[in-house]
Legacy VTK file of the C-alpha trace (Angstrom):
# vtk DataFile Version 3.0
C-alpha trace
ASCII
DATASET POLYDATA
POINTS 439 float
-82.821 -1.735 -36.518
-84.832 -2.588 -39.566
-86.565 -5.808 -38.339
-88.226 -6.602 -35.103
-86.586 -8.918 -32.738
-86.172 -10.023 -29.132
-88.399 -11.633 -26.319
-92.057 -11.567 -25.943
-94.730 -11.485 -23.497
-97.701 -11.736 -25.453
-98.217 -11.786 -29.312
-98.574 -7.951 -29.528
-96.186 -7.124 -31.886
-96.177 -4.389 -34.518
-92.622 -4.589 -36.107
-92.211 -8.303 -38.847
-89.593 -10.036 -37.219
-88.101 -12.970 -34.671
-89.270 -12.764 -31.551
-87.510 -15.444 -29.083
-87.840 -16.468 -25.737
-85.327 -18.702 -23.824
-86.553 -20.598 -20.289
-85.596 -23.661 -18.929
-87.963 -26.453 -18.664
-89.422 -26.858 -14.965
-87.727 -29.836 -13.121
-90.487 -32.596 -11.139
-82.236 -24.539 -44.521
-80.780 -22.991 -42.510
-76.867 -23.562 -41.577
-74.703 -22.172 -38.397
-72.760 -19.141 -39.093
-69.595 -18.481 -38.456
-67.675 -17.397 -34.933
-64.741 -15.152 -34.580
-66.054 -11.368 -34.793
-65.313 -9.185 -31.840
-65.492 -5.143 -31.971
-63.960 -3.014 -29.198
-63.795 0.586 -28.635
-59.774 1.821 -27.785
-58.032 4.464 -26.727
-56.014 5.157 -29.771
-52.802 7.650 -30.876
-53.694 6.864 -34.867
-56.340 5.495 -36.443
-59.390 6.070 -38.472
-61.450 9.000 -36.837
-65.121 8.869 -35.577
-66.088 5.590 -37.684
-65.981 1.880 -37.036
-62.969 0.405 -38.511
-63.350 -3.002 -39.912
-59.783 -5.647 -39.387
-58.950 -8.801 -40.097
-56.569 -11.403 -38.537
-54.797 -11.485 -41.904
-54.927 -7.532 -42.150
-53.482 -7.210 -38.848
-50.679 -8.846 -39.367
-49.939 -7.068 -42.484
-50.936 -3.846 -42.022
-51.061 -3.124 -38.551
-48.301 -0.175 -39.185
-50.697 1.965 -41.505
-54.261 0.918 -39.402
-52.671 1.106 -35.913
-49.510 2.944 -36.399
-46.899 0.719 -35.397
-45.530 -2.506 -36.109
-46.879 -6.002 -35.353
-44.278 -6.862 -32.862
-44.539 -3.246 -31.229
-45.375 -3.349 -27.977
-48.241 -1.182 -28.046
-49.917 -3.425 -29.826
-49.720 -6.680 -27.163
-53.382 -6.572 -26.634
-54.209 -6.805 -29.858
-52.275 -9.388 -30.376
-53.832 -11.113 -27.628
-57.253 -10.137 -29.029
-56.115 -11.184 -32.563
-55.342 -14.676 -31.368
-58.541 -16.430 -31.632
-60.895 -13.769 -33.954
-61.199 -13.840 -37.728
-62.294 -10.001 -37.746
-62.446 -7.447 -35.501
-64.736 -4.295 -35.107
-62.907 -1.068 -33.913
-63.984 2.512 -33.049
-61.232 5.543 -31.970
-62.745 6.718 -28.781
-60.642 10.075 -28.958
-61.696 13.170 -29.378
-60.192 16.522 -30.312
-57.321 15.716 -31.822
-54.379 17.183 -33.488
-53.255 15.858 -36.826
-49.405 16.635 -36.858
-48.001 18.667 -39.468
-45.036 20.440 -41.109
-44.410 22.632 -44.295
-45.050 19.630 -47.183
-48.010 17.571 -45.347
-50.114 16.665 -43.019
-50.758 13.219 -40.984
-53.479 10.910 -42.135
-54.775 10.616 -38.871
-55.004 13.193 -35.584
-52.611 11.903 -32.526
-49.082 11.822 -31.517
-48.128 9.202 -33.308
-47.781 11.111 -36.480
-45.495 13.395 -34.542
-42.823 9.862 -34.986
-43.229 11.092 -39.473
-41.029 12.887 -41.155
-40.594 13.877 -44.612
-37.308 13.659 -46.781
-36.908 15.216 -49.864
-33.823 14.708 -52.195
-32.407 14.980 -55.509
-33.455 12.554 -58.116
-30.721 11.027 -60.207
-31.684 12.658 -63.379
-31.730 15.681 -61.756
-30.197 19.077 -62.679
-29.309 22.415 -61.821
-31.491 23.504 -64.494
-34.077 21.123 -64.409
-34.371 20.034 -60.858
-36.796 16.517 -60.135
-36.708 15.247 -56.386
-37.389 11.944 -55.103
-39.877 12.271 -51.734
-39.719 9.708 -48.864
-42.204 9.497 -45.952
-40.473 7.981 -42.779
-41.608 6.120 -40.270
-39.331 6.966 -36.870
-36.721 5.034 -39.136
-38.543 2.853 -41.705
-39.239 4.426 -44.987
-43.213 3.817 -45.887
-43.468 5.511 -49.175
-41.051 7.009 -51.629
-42.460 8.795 -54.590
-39.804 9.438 -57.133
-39.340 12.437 -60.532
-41.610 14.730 -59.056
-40.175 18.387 -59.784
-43.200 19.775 -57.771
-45.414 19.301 -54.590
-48.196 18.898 -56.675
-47.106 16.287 -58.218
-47.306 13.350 -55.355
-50.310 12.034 -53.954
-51.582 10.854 -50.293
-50.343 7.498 -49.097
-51.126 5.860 -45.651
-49.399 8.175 -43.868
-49.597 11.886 -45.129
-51.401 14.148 -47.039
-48.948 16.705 -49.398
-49.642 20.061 -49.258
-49.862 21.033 -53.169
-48.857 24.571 -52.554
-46.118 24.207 -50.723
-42.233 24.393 -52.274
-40.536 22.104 -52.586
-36.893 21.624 -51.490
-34.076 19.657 -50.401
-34.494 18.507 -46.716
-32.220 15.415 -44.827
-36.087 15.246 -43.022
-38.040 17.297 -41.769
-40.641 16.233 -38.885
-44.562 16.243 -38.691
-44.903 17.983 -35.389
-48.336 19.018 -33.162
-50.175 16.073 -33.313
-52.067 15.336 -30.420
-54.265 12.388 -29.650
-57.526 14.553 -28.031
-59.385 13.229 -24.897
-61.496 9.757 -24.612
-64.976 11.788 -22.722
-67.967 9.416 -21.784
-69.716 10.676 -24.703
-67.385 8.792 -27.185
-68.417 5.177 -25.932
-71.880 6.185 -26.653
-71.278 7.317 -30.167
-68.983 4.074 -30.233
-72.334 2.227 -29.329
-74.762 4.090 -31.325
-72.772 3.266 -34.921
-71.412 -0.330 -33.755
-75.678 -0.917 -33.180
-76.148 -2.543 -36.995
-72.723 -4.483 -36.737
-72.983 -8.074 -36.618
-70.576 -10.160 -33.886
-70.065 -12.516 -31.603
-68.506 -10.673 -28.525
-67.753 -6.773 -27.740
-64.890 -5.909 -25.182
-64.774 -2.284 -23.086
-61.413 -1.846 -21.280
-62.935 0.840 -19.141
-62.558 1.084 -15.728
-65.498 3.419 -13.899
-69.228 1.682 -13.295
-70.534 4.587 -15.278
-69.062 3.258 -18.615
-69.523 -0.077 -17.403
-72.718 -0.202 -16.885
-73.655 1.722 -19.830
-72.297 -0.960 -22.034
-73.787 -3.687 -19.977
-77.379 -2.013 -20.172
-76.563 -1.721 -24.351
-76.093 -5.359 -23.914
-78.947 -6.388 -22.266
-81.449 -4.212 -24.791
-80.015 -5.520 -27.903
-80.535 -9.065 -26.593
-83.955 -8.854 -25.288
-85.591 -5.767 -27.188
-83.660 -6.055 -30.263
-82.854 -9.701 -30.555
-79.386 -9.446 -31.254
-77.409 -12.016 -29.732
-73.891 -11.509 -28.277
-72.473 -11.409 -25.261
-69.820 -8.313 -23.466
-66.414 -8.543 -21.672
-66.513 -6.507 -18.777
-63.415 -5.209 -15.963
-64.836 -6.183 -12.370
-68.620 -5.706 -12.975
-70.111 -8.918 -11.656
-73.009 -6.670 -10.183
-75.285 -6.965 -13.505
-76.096 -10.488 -13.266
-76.864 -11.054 -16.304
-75.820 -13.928 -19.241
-74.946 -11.603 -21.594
-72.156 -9.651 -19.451
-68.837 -11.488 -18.541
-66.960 -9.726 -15.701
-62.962 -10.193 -15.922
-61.469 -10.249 -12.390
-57.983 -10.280 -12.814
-55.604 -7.827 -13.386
-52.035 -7.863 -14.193
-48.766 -8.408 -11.426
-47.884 -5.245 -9.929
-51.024 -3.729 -11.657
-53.972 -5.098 -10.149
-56.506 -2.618 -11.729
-55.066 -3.497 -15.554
-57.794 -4.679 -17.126
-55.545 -5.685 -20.296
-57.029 -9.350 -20.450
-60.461 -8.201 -21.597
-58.353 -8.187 -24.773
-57.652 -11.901 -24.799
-61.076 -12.639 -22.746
-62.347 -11.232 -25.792
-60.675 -12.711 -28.451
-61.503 -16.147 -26.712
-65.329 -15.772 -26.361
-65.558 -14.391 -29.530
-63.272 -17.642 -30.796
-64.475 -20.304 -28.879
-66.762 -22.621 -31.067
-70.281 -23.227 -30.519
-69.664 -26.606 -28.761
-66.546 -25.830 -26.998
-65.958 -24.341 -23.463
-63.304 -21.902 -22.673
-63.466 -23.975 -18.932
-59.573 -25.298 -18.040
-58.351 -23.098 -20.877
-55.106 -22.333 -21.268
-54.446 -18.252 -20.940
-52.141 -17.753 -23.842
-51.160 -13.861 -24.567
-48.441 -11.626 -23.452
-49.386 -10.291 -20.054
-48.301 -11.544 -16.706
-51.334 -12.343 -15.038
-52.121 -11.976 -10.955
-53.752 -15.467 -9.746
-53.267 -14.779 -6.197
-55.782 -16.358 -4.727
-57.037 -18.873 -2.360
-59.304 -21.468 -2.839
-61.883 -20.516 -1.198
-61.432 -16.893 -3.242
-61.485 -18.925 -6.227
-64.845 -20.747 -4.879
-66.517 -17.497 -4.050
-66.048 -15.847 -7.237
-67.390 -18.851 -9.246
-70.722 -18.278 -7.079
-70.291 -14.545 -7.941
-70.314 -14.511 -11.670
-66.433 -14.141 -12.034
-64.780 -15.148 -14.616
-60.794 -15.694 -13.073
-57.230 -17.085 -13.825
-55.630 -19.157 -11.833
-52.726 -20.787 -11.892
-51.789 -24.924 -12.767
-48.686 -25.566 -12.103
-46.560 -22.660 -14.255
-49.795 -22.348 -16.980
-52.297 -19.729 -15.835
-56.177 -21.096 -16.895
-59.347 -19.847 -17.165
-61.607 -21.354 -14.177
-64.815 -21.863 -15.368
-66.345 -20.103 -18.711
-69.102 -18.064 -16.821
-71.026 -14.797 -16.938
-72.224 -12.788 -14.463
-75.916 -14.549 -14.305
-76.568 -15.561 -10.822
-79.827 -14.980 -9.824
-81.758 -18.500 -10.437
-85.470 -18.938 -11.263
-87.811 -21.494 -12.158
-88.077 -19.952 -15.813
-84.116 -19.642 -15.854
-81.397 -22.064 -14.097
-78.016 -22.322 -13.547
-77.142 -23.339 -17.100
-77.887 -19.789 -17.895
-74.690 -19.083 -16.090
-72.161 -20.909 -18.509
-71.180 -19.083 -21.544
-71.258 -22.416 -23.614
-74.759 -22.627 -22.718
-75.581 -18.894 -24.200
-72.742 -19.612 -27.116
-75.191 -22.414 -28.336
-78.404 -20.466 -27.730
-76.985 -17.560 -29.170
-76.183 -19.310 -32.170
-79.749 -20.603 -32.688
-81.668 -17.276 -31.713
-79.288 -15.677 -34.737
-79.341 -18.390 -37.348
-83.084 -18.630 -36.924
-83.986 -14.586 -37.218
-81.266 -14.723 -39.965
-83.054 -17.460 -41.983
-86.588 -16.245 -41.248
-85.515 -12.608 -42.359
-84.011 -13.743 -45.453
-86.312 -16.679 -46.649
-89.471 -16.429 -45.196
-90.210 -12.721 -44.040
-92.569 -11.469 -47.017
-91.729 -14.082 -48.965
-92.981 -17.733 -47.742
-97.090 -17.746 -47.166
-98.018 -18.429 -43.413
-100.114 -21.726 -44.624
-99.362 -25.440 -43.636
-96.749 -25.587 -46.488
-94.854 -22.676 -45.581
-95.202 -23.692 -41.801
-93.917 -27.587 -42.742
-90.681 -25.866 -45.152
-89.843 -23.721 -41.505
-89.591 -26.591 -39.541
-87.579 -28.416 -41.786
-85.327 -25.858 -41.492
-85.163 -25.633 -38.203
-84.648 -29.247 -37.655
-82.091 -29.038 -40.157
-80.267 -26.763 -38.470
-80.797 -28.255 -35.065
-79.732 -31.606 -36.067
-75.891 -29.784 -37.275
-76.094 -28.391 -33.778
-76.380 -31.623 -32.594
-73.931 -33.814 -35.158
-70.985 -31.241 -33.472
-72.467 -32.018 -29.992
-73.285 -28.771 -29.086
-77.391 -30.141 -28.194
-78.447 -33.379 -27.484
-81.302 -35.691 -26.861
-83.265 -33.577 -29.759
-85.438 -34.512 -32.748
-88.452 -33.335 -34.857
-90.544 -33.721 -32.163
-88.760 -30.920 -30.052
-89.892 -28.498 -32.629
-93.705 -27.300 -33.536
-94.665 -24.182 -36.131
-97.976 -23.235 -35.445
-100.266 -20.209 -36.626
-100.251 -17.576 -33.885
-103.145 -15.178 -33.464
-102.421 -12.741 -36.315
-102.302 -14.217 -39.807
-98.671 -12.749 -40.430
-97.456 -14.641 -37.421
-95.946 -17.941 -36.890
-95.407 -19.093 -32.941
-92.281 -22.312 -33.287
-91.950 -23.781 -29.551
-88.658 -25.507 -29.913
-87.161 -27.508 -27.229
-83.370 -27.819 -26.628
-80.852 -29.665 -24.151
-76.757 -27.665 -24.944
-73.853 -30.086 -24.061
-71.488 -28.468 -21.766
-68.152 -29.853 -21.472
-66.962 -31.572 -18.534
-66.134 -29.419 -15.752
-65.706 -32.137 -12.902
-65.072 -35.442 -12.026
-66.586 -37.649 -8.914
-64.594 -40.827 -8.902
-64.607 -43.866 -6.273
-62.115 -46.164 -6.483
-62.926 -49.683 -4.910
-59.887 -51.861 -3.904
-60.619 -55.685 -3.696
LINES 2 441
28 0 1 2 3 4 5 6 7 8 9 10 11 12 13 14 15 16 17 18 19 20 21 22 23 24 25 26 27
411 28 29 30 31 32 33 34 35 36 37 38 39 40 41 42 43 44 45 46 47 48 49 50 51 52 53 54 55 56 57 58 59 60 61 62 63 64 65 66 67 68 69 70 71 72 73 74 75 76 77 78 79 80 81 82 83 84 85 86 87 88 89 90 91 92 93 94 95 96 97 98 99 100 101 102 103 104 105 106 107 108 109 110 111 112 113 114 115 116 117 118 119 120 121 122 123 124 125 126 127 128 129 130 131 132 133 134 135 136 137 138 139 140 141 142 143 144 145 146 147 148 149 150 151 152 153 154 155 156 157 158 159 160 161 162 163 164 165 166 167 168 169 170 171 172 173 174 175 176 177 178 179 180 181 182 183 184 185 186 187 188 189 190 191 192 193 194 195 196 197 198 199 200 201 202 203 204 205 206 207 208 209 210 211 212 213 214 215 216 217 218 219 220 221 222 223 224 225 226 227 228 229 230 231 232 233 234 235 236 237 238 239 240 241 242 243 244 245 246 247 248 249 250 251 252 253 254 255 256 257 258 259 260 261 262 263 264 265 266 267 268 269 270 271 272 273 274 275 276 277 278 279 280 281 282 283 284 285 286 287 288 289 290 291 292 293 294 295 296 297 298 299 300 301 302 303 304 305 306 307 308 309 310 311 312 313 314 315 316 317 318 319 320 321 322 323 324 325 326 327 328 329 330 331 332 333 334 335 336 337 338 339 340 341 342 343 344 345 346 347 348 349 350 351 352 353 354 355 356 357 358 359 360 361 362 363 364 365 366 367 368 369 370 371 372 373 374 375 376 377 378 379 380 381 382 383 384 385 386 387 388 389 390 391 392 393 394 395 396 397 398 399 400 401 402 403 404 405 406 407 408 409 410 411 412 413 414 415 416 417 418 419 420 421 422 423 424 425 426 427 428 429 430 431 432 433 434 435 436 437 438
């Protein structure tokens, strides 16, 4: 990273930067960016190799045939869908490995895996053809949808790379009803490729990162990546997890359930994902109603359902004929004075993850090097941070805050400026005690 960032101890930093701690209080211009940016690392049989690919809702739709290789309504493509349902952008890194682009005599796939063994190439005769004068018209297919048709070339040379296929310029070309790419293989997914996935999606900005993998090893890498970028690196965003409850920590959410008939599926990290990524600042994804493509298992008992609350869980169950998420939680459990409880709830870290960004943000760009640490430049950064405090509270997502919360102060060093800032988060109701008196 270029700047500084994360908790401190002691004022005995070296790196400029925002160094922030959170801790609940013992018991006796700045603006708020936007939500909606996940990245995930997947398993994929097309796709951009060994870089992160950036997509967008809009994109997705589109284009999902030339990024992902197959339709929108394919069904390879259900969890993105579900992930697609609540992010603006998304993030995405090929995991595989030693692949196979597929092949024939007149090009080559785009992209290594077997999906480009569904291509073929068609070659025929242009209408202005002749004996004499031959011209073709070329058409790269799709198992049985035509993506591009170049027409009047009278060579191979003459076309040039679409989506789909590269032409090989020195090959002849002839008259062929279609002949198909073949070879293509997708490679192998090895630990080493989530951390490469990790290493490049490190200067990425977002909101929420997903891992579909199953073993603790991969699992707990990405949940230690997690916890360093939020603490030693101050970058603020929180990771969807497949039954890994055992970190106990606010910035990993474990996913309990798996699918019907599949209980080790973890295919809703896709819309888990999606949702934290999606959910607004002062919303709670608490009672929410589970809305993608998979048929969830919620077999279980109340007291099941009890126990995994107090275990970090985050689970489905079903109302009615509507499967819902339970409570929006993490995997924090382990209470202290300096942290409570409200560290557990994900609406709680939404909010204080959007202030620990939109602070380092604005103090990177206006002030770092730029604003001189005297009483003026100290009054303009509280301003700012009021400012932005007080739009945290106009959508309810604080409360119970004014000026007074917040005071910029010289620190020890003359580069450094120490802000104590003081916030309560709104979370949204969760339960109800009622007692009815009848007169």
């Amino acid at each position: 990273m270029a700047l500084g960032g994360g908790t401190f101890l002691v004022q005995n930093k070296v790196l400029p930067g925002s160094y922030i701690n959170f801790v609940s209080v013992s018991k006796a211009s700045a603006t708020l960016s936007d939500r909606g940016f996940a990245t995930m690392p997947l398993d994929l049989d097309w796709g951009a190799d060994g870089e992160v690919f950036t997509v967008t809702a809009d994109e997705f739709q589109k284009n999902s045939l030339k990024i992902f290789g197959y339709a929108y309504t394919n069904d390879k493509l259900k969890g993105l869908r579900d992930l697609f349902q609540n992010i603006k952008t998304g993030y995405f890194y090929k995991l595989n490995t030693g692949g196979v682009k597929a092949a024939n005599n007149y090009a080559t796939a785009k992209y290594t895996g077997t999906r480009g063994n569904s291509l073929k190439i068609v070659i025929e005769a242009n209408e202005n053809s002749t004996t004499e004068n031959p011209i073709y018209d070329v058409s790269t297919v799709l198992d049985s949808l035509v993506v591009d048709v170049q027409k009047g070339v009278t060579a191979m040379s003459g076309l040039t790379a679409n989506d789909y296929v590269t032409f090989i310029p020195t090959a002849t070309i002839a008259l062929t009803a279609g002949t198909p790419l073949a070879n293509g293989t997708d490679g192998t997914v090895a630990d080493a490729s989530y951390q490469t996935y990790l290493d490049k999606i490190e200067s990425y900005s977002f909101n929420v990162m997903g891992c579909l993998a199953t073993t603790d090893t991969i699992k707990g890498l990405f949940a230690a990546f997690n916890k360093r970028m939020r603490d030693d690196n101050g970058v603020k965003f929180q990771t969807v997890l497949f039954k890994y409850n055992a970190f106990d920590y606010e910035g990993v959410i474990s996913v309990e359930n798996g699918l019907v008939g599949d209980l080790t599926n973890p295919a809703l990290i896709y819309w888990a994902t999606g949702a934290e990524a999606g959910c607004p600042v002062n919303k709670s994804l608490t009672n929410a109603t589970y809305t993608g493509e998979y048929s969830v298992d919620t077999d279980y008992t109340q007291s099941e359902l009890e126990a995994g609350i107090q275990a970090g869980k985050l689970m489905f169950h079903k109302v009615d004929d509507t499967v819902r998420v339970l409570e929006d939680i993490n995997t924090f459990v382990s209470v202290t004075d300096a942290k409570s409880s409200d560290f557990s709830s994900n609406q709680t870290i939404r909010v204080l993850d959007q202030i620990g960004n939109d602070i380092a943000l604005l103090f990177g760009t206006k002030y770092l090097g730029k604003v001189p640490n005297d009483n003026a430049g100290r009054v303009s950064l509280w301003n700012d941070i009021v400012k932005h405090h007080n739009d945290l509270q106009t959508i309810r997502a604080i409360e119970n805050f004014s000026g007074d919360n917040v005071t910029v102060a010289q620190g020890t060093d003359k580069k450094a400026v120490v802000v104590t800032d003081y916030v309560t988060p709104v979370n949204a109701m969760a339960q109800l005690y009622m007692t009815v008196y009848v007169q």
